[in-house]
Kinemage of the C-alpha trace (Angstrom):
@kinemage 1
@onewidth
@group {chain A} dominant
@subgroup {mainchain}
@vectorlist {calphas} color= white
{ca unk a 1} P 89.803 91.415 90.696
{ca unk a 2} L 88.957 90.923 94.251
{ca unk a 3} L 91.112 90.283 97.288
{ca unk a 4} L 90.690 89.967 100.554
{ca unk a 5} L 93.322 91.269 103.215
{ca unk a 6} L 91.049 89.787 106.411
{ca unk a 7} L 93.209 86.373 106.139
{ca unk a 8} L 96.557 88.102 107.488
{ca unk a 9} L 95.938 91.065 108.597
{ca unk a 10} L 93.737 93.405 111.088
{ca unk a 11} L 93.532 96.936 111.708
{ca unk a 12} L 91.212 99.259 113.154
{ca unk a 13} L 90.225 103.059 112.237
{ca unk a 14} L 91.107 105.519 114.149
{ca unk a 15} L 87.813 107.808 114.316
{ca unk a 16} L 89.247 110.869 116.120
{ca unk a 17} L 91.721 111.062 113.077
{ca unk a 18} L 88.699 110.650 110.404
{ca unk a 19} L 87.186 113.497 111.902
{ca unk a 20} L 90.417 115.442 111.771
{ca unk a 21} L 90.950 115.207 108.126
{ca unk a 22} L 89.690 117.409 105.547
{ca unk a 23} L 86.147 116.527 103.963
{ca unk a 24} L 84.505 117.793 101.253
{ca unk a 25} L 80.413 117.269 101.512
{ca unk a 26} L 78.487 116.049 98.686
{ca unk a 27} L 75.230 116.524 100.692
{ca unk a 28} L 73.874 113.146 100.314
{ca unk a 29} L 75.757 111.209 102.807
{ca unk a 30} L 78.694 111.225 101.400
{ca unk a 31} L 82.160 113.052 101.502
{ca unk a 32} L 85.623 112.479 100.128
{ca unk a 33} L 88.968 113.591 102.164
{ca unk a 34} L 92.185 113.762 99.305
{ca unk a 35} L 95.385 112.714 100.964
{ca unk a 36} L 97.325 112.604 97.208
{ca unk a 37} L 97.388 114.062 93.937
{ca unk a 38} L 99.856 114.321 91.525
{ca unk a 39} L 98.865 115.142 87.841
{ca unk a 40} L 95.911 112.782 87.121
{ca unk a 41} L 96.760 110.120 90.495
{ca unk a 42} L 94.953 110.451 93.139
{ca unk a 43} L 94.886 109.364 96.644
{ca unk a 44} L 90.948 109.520 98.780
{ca unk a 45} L 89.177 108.942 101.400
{ca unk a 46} L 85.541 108.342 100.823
{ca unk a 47} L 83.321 107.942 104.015
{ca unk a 48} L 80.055 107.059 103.467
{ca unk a 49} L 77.085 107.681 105.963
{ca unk a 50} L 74.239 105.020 107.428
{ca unk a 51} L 71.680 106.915 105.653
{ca unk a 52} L 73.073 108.226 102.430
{ca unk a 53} L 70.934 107.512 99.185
{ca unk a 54} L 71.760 104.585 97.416
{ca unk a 55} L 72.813 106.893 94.140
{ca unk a 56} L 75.318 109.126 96.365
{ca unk a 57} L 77.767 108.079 93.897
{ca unk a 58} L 77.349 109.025 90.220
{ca unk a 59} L 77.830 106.234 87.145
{ca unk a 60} L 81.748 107.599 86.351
{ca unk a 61} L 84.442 105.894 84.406
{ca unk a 62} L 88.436 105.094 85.999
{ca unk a 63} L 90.191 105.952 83.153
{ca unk a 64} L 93.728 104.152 84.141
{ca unk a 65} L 91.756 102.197 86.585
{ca unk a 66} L 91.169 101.960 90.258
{ca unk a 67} L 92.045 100.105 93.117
{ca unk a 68} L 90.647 100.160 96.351
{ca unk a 69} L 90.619 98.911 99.952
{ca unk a 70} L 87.799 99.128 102.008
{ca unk a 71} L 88.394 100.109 105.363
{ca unk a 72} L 84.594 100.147 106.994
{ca unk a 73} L 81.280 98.693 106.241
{ca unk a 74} L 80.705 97.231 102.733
{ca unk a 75} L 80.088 98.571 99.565
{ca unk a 76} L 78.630 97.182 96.605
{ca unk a 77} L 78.646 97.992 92.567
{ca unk a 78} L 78.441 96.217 88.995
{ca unk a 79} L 81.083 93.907 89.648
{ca unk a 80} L 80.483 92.543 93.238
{ca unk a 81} L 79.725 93.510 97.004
{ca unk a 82} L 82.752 93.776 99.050
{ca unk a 83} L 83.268 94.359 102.863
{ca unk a 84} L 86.437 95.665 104.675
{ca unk a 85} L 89.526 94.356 104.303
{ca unk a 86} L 88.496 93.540 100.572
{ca unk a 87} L 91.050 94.931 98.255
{ca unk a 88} L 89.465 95.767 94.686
{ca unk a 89} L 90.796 96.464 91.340
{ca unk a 90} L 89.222 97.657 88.715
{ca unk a 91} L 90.605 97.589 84.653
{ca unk a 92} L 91.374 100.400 83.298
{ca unk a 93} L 88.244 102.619 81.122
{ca unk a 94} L 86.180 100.823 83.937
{ca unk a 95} L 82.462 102.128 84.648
{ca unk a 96} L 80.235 101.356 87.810
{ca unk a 97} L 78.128 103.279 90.381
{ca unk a 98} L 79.061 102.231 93.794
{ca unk a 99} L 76.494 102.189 96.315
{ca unk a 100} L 77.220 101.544 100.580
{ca unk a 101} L 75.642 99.525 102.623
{ca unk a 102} L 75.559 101.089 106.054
{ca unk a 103} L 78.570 103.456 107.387
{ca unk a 104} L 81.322 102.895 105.355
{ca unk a 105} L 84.713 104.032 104.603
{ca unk a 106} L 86.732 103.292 101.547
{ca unk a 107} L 90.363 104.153 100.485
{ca unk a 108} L 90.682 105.081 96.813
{ca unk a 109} L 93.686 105.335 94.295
{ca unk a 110} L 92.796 106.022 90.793
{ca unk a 111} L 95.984 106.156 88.846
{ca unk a 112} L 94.757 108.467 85.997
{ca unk a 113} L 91.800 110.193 87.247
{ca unk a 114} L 88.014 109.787 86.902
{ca unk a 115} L 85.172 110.769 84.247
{ca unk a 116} L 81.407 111.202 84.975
{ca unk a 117} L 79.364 108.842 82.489
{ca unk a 118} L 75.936 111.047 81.439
C-alpha cells in the first residue's frame, strides 16, 4: 500500500540534526540511527549514501510488517519505487531488498521486528 503525503504537506530535513544522531555503519553506504525500541517495535533512521551498492540492503522478512515514510531521495524494491513524502506499508511476513537511488533517507517502523532471508 502506497501513499503519498506530497499533496498536503511539506517539510524539510534538518541536516545538522542527521549528523547529530547516532549511526551505526554498515560500510557500504549505508547506516541506520534507532530512535525506538520496545520489545520487537522498532523505530529507524536509515540514510542511504549517493554511492552505496545497490545490495546495501540484505533480502529480510517484516515479520508484523513495516511501514515507512521516506524522507529524502527515492528508494525502490519488489513492490514499487517510491520518492519522499511516499508513505509505504508493507503486510505483515513481507520480504523485499530495498535498493536507493541517490542520497536517501528513510524513516522505518517495523512493529515486530525483522528476519534476514538466506
Amino acid at each position: 500500500m502506497r501513499r503519498s503525503l506530497n499533496d498536503f504537506l511539506r517539510f524539510e530535513l534538518d541536516e545538522a540534526a542527521l549528523d547529530r544522531l547516532q549511526w551505526r555503519d554498515f560500510g557500504n553506504g549505508l547506516e541506520m540511527s534507532r530512535l525506538a525500541r520496545e520489545e520487537q517495535r522498532e523505530l529507524v533512521l536509515y540514510r542511504i549514501a549517493a554511492n552505496a551498492s545497490s545490495d546495501s540492503f540484505v533480502k529480510h522478512e517484516h515479520v508484523g510488517g513495516e511501514f515507512y515514510l521516506v524522507l529524502k531521495g527515492k528508494i525502490a524494491d519488489e513492490t514499487g519505487e517510491y520518492e519522499k513524502g511516499d508513505v509505504v506499508f508493507l503486510d505483515p511476513h513481507s520480504v523485499h531488498m530495498p535498493r536507493a537511488m541517490g542520497e536517501t533517507v528513510v524513516l522505518v517502523l517495523w512493529p515486530a521486528g525483522v528476519r534476514i532471508v538466506a
